[in-house]
C-alpha positions in Angstrom: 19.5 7.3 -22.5 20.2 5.7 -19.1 19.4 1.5 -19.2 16.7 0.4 -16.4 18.4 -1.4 -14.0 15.8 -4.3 -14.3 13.9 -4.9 -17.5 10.4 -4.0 -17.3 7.9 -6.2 -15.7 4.6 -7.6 -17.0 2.9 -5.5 -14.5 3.1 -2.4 -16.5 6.1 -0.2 -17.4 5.9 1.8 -14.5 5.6 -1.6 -12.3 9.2 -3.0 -12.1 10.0 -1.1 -8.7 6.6 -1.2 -7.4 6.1 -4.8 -6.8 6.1 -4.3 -3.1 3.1 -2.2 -3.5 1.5 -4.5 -6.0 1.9 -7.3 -3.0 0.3 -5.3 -0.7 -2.5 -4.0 -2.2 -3.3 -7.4 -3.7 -3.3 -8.7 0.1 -5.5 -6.3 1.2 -7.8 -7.5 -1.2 -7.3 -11.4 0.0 -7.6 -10.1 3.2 -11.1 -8.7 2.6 -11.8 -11.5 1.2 -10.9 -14.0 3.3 -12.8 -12.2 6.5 -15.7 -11.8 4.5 -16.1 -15.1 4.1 -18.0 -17.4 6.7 -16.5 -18.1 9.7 -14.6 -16.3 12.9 -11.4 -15.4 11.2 -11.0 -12.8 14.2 -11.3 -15.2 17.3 -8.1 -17.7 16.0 -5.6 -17.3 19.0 -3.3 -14.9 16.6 -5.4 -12.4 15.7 -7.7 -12.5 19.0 -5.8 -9.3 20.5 -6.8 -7.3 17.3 -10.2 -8.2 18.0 -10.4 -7.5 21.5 -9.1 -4.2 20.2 -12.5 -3.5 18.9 -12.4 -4.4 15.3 -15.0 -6.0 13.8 -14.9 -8.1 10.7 -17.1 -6.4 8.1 -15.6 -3.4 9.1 -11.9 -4.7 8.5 -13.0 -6.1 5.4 -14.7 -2.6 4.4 -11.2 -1.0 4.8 -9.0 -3.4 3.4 -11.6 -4.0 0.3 -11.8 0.0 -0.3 -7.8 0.9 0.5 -6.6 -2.3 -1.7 -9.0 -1.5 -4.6 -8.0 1.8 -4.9 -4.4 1.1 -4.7 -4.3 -1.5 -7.3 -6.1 1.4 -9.3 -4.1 4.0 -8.5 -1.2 1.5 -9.3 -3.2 0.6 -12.8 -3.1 4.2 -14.0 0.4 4.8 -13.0 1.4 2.3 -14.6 -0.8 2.1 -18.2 -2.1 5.6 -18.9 0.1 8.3 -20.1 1.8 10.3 -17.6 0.5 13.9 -18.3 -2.9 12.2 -18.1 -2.8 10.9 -14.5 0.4 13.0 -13.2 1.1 12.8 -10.0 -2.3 12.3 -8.5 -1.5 8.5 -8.9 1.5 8.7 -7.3 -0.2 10.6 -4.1 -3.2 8.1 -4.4 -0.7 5.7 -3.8 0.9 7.2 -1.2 -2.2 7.8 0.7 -2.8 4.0 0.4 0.7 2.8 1.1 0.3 5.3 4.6 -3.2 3.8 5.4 -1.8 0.3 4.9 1.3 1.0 7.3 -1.3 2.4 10.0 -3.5 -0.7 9.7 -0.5 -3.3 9.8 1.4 -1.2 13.0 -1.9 -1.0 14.9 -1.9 -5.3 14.2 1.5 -4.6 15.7 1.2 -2.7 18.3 -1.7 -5.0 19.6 0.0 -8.0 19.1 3.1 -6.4 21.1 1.1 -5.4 23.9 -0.6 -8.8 23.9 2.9 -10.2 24.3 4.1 -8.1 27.0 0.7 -7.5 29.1 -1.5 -10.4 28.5 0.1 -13.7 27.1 4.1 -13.2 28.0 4.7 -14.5 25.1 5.5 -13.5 21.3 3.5 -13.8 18.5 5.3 -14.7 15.2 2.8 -11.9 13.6 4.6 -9.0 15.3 7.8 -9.8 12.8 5.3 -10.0 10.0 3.1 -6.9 10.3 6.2 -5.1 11.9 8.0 -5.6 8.5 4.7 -4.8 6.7 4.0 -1.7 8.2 7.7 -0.6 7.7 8.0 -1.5 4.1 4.5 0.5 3.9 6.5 3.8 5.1 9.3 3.1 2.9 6.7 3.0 -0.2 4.8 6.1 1.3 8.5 7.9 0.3 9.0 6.4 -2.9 5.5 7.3 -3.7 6.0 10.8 -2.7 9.3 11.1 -4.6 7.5 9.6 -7.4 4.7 12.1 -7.3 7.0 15.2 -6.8 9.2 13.6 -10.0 6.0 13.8 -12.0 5.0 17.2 -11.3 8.2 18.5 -11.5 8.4 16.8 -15.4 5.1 18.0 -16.0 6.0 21.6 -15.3 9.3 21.4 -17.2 7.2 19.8 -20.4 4.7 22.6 -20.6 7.5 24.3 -20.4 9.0 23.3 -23.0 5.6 23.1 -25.3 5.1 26.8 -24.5 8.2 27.6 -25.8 7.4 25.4 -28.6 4.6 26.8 -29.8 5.8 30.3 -28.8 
């Protein structure tokens, strides 16, 4: 038997390499959050280009509440329920969530980009954060395919096996 290369987290057994994603959905969540709450979190001078983009507030917070909660679920039953109980829909639910969360943070990009070069001629300090967001999303989009395709490949090979078994 192969030894993990780093022990298991508190998060769950199947946590200890998916603490990016864990970070993300939680701030999607926060992020909800914090725009639901009172105030115009949208018209401070870093995120004004996103607004002017057309995004509204409760819809934001709509998307980031629904794509976080179901990532930290799809995480959740990755993580605690038995594998040939979940299987790889998890994994794909997380990938799904992981992809929606890169488009979100390169469209905060992209705007921010184009603010820089058309509008302010000048850079925002956000574009290095959501530009390292959104591309640490598409990394776990890939890890959470290759995760999926892992578990439906071990799920065929123990049925399999129990086949066989019970012959």
């Amino acid at each position: 038997m192969r030894k993990p290369l780093l022990p298991m987290h508190p998060a769950g057994p199947y946590s200890t390499y998916r603490l990016f994603e864990w970070c993300m959905a939680t701030m999607m969540v926060l992020m909800a959050f914090t725009l639901a709450l009172p105030g115009d979190t949208m018209e401070r001078a870093a995120l004004k280009p996103i607004a002017e983009m057309g995004f509204s507030e409760p819809n934001m917070a709509t998307a980031f509440a629904s794509v976080g909660a179901v990532r930290i679920c799809a995480l959740f039953l990755n993580g605690f329920i038995n594998n040939a109980l979940v299987g790889p829909k998890g994994a794909y639910a997380r990938a799904a969530g992981a992809g929606i969360g890169c488009l979100i943070m390169a469209q905060f990009t992209f705007a921010l980009v184009y603010d820089a070069l058309m509008v302010a001629n000048a850079p925002s300090l956000n574009i290095a954060v959501f530009g390292t967001l959104a591309g640490f999303e598409a990394l776990s989009v890939y890890i959470a395919v290759l995760d999926g395709v892992s578990r439906k490949s071990r799920l065929g090979r123990a049925v399999v096996d129990l086949e066989r078994v019970l012959g």
